[in-house]
C-alpha positions in Angstrom: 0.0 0.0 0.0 1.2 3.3 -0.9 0.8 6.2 -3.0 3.9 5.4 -5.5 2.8 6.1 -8.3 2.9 10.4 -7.0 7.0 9.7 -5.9 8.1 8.0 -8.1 9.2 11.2 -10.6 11.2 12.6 -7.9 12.6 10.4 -6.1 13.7 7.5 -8.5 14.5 9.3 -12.0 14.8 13.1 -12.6 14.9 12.6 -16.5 10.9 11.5 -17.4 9.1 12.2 -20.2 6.7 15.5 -19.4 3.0 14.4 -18.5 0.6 16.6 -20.8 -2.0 17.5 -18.2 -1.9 18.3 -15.1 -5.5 16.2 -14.7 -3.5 13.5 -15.6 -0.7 13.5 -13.3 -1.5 9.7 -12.1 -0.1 9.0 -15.3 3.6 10.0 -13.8 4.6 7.0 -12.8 6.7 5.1 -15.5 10.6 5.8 -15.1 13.7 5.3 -17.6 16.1 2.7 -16.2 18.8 3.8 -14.2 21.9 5.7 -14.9 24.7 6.1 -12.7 27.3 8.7 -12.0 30.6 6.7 -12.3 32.6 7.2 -9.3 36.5 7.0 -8.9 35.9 5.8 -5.2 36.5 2.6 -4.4 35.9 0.6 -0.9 39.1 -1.2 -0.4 37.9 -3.6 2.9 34.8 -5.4 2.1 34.4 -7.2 5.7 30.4 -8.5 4.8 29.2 -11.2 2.4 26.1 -12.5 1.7 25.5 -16.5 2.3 24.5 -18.1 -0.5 23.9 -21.7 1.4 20.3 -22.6 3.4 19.9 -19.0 3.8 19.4 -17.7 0.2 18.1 -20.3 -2.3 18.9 -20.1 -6.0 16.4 -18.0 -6.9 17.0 -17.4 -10.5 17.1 -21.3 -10.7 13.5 -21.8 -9.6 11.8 -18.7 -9.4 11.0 -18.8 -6.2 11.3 -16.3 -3.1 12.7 -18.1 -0.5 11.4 -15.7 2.2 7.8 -13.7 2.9 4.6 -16.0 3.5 1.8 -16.7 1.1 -0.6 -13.0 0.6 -3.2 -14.9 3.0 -1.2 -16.0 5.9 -1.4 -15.4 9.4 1.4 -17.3 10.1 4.5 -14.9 11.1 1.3 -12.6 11.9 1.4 -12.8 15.7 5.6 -13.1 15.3 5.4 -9.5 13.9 3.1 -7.9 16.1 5.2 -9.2 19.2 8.2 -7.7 17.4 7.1 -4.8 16.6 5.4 -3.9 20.4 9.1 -4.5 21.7 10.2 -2.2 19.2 8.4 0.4 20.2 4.7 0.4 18.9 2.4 1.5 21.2 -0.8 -0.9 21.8 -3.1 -1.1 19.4 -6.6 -0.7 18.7 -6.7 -3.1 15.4 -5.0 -6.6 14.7 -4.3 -8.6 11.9 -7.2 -11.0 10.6 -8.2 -12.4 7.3 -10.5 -10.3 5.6 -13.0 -10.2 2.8 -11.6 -7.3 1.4 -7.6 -8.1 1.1 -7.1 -11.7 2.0 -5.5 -10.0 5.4 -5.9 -6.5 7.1 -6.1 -4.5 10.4 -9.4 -5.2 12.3 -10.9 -3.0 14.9 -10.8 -4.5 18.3 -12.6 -2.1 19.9 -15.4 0.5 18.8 -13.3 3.2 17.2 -15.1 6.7 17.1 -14.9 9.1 13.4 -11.9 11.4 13.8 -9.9 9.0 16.3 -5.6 9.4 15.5 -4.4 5.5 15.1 -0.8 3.4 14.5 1.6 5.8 15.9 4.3 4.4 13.9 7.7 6.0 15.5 10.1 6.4 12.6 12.6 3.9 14.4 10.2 1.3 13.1 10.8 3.2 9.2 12.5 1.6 6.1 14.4 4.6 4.6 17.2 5.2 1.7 18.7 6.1 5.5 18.2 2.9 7.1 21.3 1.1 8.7 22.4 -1.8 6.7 22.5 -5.6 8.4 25.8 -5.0 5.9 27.2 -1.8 6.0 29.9 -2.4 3.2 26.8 -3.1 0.6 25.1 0.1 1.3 28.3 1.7 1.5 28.6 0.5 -2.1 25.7 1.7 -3.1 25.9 5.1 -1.5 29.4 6.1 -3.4 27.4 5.0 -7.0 25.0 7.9 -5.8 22.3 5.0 -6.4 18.8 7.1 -5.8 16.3 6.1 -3.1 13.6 3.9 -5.1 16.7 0.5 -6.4 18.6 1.2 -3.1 15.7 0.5 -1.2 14.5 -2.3 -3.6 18.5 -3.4 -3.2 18.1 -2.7 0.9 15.2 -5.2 0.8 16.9 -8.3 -0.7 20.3 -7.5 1.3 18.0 -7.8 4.6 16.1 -10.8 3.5 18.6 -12.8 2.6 20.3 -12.6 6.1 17.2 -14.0 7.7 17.7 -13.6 11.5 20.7 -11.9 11.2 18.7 -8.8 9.9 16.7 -6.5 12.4 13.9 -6.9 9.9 13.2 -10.5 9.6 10.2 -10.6 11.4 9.2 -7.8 9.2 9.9 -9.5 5.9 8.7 -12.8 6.8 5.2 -11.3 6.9 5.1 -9.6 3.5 3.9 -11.9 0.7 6.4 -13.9 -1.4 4.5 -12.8 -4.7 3.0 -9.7 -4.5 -0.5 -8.8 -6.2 1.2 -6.9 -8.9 1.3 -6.6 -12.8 5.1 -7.2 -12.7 4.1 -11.0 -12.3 2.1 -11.0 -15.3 3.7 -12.7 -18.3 4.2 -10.6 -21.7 1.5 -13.6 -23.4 -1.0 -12.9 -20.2 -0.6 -9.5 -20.4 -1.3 -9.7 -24.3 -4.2 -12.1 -23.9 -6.1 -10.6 -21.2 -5.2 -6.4 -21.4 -5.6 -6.3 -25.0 -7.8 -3.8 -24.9 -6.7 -1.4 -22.6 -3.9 1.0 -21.9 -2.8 -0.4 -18.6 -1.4 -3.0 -20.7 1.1 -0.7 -22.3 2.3 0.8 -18.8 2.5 -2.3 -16.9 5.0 -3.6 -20.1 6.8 -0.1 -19.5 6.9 -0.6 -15.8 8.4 -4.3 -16.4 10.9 -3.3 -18.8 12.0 -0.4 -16.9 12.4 -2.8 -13.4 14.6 -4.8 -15.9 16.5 -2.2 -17.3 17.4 -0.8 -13.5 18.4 -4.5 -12.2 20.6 -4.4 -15.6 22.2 -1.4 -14.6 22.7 -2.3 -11.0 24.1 -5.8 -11.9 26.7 -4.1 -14.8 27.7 -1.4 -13.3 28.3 -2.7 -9.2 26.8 -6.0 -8.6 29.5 -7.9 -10.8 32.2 -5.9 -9.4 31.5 -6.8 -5.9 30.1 -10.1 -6.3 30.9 -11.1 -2.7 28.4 -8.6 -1.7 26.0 -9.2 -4.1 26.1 -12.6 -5.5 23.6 -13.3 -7.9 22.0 -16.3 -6.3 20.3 -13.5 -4.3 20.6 -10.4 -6.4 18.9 -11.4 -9.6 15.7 -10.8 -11.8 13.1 -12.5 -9.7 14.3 -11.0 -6.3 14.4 -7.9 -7.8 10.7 -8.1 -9.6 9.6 -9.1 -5.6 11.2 -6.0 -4.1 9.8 -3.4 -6.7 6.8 -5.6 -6.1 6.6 -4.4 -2.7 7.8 -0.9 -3.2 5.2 -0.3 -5.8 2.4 -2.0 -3.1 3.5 -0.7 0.1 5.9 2.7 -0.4 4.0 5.7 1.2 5.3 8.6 0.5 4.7 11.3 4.2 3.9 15.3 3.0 5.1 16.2 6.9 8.5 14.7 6.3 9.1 16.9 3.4 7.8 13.7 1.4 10.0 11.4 2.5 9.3 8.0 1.1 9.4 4.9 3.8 8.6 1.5 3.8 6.2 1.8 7.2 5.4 -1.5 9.0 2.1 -2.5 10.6 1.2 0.7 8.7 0.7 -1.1 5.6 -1.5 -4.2 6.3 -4.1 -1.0 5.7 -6.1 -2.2 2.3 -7.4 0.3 0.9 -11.7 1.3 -0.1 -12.4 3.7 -2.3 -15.0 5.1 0.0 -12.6 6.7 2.5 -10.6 9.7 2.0 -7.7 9.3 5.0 -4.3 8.9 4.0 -1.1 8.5 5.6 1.2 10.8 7.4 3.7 11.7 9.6 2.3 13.7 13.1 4.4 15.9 14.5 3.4 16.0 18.0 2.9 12.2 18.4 6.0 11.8 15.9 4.6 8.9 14.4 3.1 7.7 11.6 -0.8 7.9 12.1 -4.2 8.4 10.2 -7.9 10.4 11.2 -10.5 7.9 10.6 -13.6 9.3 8.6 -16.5 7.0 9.8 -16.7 4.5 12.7 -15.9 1.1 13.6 -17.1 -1.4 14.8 -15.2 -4.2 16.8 -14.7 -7.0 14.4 -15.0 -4.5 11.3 -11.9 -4.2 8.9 -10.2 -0.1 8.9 -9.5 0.8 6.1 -7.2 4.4 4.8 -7.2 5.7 0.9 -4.2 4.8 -1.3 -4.8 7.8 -3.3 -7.2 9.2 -6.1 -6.1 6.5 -8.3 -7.9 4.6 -11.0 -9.2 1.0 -11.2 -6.1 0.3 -14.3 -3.8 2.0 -11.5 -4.8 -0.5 -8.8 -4.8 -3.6 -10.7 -1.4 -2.2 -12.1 1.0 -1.5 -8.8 -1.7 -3.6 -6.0 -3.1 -6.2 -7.9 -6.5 -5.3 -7.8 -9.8 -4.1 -9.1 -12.9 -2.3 -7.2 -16.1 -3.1 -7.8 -17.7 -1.9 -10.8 -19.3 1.6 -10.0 -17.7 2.2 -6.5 -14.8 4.2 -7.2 -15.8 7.8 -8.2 -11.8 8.2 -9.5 -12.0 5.7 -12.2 -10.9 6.5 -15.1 -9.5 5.2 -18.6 -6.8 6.7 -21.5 -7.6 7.2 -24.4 -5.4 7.7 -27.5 -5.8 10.4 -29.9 -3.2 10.2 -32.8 -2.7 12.6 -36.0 -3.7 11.4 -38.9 -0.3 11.2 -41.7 -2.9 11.7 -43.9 -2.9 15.2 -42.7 -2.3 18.4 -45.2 -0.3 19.5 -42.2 0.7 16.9 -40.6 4.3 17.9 -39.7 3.3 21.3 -39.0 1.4 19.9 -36.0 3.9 17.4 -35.0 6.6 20.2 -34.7 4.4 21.9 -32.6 3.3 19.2 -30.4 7.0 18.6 -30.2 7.9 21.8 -28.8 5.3 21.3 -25.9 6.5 17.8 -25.0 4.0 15.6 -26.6 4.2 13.4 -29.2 1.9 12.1 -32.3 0.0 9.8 -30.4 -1.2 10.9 -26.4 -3.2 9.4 -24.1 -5.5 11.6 -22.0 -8.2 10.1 -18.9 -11.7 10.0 -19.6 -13.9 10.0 -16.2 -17.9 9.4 -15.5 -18.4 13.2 -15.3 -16.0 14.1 -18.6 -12.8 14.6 -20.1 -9.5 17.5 -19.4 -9.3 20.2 -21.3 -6.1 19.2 -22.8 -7.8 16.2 -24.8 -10.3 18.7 -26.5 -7.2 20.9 -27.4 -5.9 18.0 -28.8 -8.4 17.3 -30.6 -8.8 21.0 -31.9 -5.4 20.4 -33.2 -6.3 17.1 -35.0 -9.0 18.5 -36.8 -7.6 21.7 -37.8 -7.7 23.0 -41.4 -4.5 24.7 -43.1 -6.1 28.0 -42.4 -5.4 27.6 -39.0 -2.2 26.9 -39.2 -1.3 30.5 -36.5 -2.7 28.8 -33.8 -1.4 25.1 -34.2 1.1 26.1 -31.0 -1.6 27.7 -29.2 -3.8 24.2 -29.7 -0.4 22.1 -29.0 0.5 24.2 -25.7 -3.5 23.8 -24.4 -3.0 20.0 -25.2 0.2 19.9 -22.7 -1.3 22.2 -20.0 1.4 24.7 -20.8 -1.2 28.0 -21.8 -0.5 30.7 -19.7 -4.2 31.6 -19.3 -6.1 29.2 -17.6 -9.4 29.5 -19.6 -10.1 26.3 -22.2 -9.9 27.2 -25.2 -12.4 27.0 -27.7 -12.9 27.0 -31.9 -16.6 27.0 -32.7 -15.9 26.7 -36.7 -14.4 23.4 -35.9 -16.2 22.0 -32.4 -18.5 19.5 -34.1 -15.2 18.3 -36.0 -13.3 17.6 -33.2 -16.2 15.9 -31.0 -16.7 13.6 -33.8 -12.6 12.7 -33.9 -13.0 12.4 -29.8 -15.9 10.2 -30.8 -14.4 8.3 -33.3 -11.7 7.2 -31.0 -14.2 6.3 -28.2 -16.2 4.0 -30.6 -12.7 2.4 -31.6 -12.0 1.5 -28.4 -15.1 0.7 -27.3 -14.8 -2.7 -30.1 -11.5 -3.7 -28.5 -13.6 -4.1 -25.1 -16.5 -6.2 -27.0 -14.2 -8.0 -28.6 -12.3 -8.9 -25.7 -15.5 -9.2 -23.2 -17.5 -11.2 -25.7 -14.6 -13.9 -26.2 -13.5 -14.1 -22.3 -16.4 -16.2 -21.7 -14.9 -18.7 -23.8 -11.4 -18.7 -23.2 -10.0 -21.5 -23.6 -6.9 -21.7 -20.7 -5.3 -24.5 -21.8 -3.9 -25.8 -18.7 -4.2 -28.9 -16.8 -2.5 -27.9 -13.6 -5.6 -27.0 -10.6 -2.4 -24.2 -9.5 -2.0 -22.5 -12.7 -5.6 -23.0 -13.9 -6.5 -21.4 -10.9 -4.1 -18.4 -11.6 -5.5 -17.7 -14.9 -9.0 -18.0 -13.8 -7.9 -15.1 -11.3 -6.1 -13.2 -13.7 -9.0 -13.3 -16.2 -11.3 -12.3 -13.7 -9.2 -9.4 -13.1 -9.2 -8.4 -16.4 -13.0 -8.8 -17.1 -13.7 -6.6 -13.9 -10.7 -3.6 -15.1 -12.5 -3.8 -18.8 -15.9 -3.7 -18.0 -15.3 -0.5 -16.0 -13.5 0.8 -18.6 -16.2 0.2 -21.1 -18.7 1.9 -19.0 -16.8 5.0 -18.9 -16.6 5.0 -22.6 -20.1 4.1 -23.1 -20.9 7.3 -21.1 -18.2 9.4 -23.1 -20.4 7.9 -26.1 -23.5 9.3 -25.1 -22.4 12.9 -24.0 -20.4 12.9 -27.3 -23.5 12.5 -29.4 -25.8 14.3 -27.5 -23.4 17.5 -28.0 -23.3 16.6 -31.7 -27.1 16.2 -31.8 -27.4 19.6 -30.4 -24.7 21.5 -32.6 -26.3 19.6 -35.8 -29.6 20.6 -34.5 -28.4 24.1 -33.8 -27.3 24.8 -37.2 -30.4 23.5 -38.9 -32.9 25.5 -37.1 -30.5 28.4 -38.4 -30.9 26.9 -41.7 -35.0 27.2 -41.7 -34.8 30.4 -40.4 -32.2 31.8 -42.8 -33.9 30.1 -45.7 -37.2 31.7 -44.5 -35.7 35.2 -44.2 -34.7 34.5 -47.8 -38.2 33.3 -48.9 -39.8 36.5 -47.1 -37.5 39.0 -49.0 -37.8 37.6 -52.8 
């Protein structure tokens, strides 16, 4: 649980691609793979390897994490919460359960009243870039590469596993789940079968390839000089995939703390419902982690906080799951808007997009209650005769949320055109849904396996849930898209019959 998708930008990669709207700053969340500054330091006593015996498995020879529990245990439940009272964490008013919601979560004990401050999470219980490693010479390592805060803490992670009781944080680690809910896990022919359809498909094979491309750069560039530090029997692809699993699922990022990013435990057994609005922070005069409940809660009733203002895609894409249909009032889906090459003017508008940061083909959100600003200037700009061609830049800089003034723009000679081109591309997409929805019910899985048939049942679930939502949002855009081009058409023949009777009148 945690609101990474918002931190990501600055705190893992300064060099990302500019986001177009400021409506659409959800969307910031993909990164390039990492660079590092070369460095002419070198540690010359390495006093702290990592055992690659009973204590690490192989895991890039079976895929397997050989620490965490399954996402439904209660197992190293009671192990943690013992661990982390001695620690310092004041009682508590909620304990770990299975839930209906989450598989796991925090229960109330007792009645809890609306507005009541709970956790109290003191920041010695925090997983920080600043946290003191079980082996100082690794993060020493790390440090002198100037390695930012997102793949030291995904390296931090696998360092501390691996040493099992020998880190301060095994108790920790054994209760986080050995796969987490995550589209990371999903294979590029699941992700192909099942997201067809939608955009989240294209940003979780982004978000895979860039978790790739940042465990390349770690492995070339210190990993395989150091391999007594980081051997890869536990520094490899599938370790790495379960640490940016957990990052993605469980970093919070804390406004008080100048947003500081942490890893906060206890903290995040929180799952989260769309109908609550309290987040996570950091209180000052408790100096703890805490959140204000909005509602009540009865003993036995599962608390729940907000993982953000996020969309059903960006739930299934960093937690693995997807609301029910109709409950989240943030949902939302992209949709693409390309120039056609076609056009008279085509690289007229391309140059112009170019200057403002976008590219031929964007992606903007459509919601229940409508669409940004930006995708209507975009689609001003798609539509737009030569004679326009003065205020392509003005059209390309509304399109990126770069206009100075902040009222929408608006070209009345060429509305109806650019409602039928936003409609045009809502009625495309919404065919890829059929398609997709009408032949899920007769998927063939071709497995044999009860595990992996049950996997792809889930998964497919998943998927029917994320594009049926999606659909319905573009089935509203539909509607409001043609009622709007009813009422311009209708517009402009009653001032027709009236200019056609004026003209009858005066022969």
């Amino acid at each position: 649980m945690a609101e990474a998708s918002r931190i990501l930008r600055t705190t893992f990669i300064p060099t990302l691609s500019q986001n177009p709207s400021q409506n659409r700053a959800y969307l910031n969340q993909f990164y390039s793979p990492l660079i590092f500054k070369r460095t002419k330091t070198t540690i010359h006593t390495l006093r702290c390897s990592i055992s690659t015996g009973e204590t690490a498995t192989k895991t890039s020879l079976n895929n397997s994490i050989p620490w965490g529990c399954d996402i439904d245990s209660l197992e190293n439940a009671s192990a943690l919460q013992e661990w982390l009272s001695e620690s310092g964490l004041p009682p508590q008013k909620m304990a770990i359960q299975r839930v209906d919601v989450g598989e796991r979560g925090l229960v109330a004990l007792n009645n809890i009243r609306k507005g009541e401050k709970l956790l109290f999470v003191p920041p010695s219980l925090f997983i920080t870039a600043e946290s003191e490693w079980s082996c100082p010479d690794a993060g020493k390592v790390l440090q002198q590469y100037n390695v930012p805060d997102w793949p030291l803490l995904a390296t931090y992670l696998i360092s501390e596993a691996s040493l099992i009781n020998s880190s301060r944080w095994n108790n920790y680690i054994s209760a986080l789940p050995r796969q987490p809910y995550s589209l990371l896990y999903w294979t590029r022919s699941e992700l192909d079968r099942y997201l067809e359809a939608s955009q989240i498909r294209e940003r979780a094979i982004e978000r895979i390839n860039d978790v790739t491309g940042t465990y390349n750069d770690l492995r070339l560039r210190i990993f395989s000089k150091y391999p007594d530090l980081f051997p890869e029997e536990v520094f490899n692809m599938e370790t790495f995939k379960w640490s940016f699993g957990i990052l993605f699922s469980r970093l919070v990022r804390l406004p008080a703390m100048d947003g500081r990013v942490a890893l906060v435990p206890w903290a995040d057994m929180l799952n989260h419902s769309c109908e609550v609005e309290t987040f996570l922070d950091y209180d000052k005069s408790s100096q703890g982690v805490v959140f204000t409940t909005d509602r009540a809660y009865e003993p036995g009733e599962q608390v729940f906080i907000s993982y953000g203002r996020k969309s059903n895609g960006e739930l299934l894409l960093s937690y693995g799951f997807v609301p029910r249909e109709g409950t989240n009032p943030r949902d939302s889906v992209e949709l693409s808007l390309s120039l056609g090459k076609s056009d008279r003017c085509y690289k007229e508008k391309l140059e112009a997009l170019k200057k403002y940061g976008l590219s031929v083909s964007q992606c903007y959100p459509l919601q229940i209650t409508g669409w940004p600003s930006e995708l209507m200037a975009y689609a001003y700009l798609a539509v737009s005769p030569p004679s326009m061609n003065r205020q392509f830049e003005e059209m390309a800089a509304a399109a990126s949320n770069k206009i100075t003034s902040k009222k929408d723009i608006r070209y009345p000679e060429i509305e109806e055109d650019a409602l039928q081109f936003i409609l045009d591309a809502c009625e495309s997409s919404i065919s890829k849904y059929s398609k997709f929805l009408q032949a899920s019910g007769s998927m063939d899985l071709d497995v044999t396996n009860p595990k992996i048939l049950n996997r792809k049942l889930f998964l497919k679930q998943l998927a029917v849930d994320l594009c049926t939502s999606e659909q319905r949002i573009l089935f509203r855009a539909q509607y409001i898209l043609r009622r709007r081009l009813r009422d311009i058409r209708s517009g402009e023949l009653r001032a027709l019959r009236i200019f056609d009777g004026f003209r009858k009148l005066f022969k």
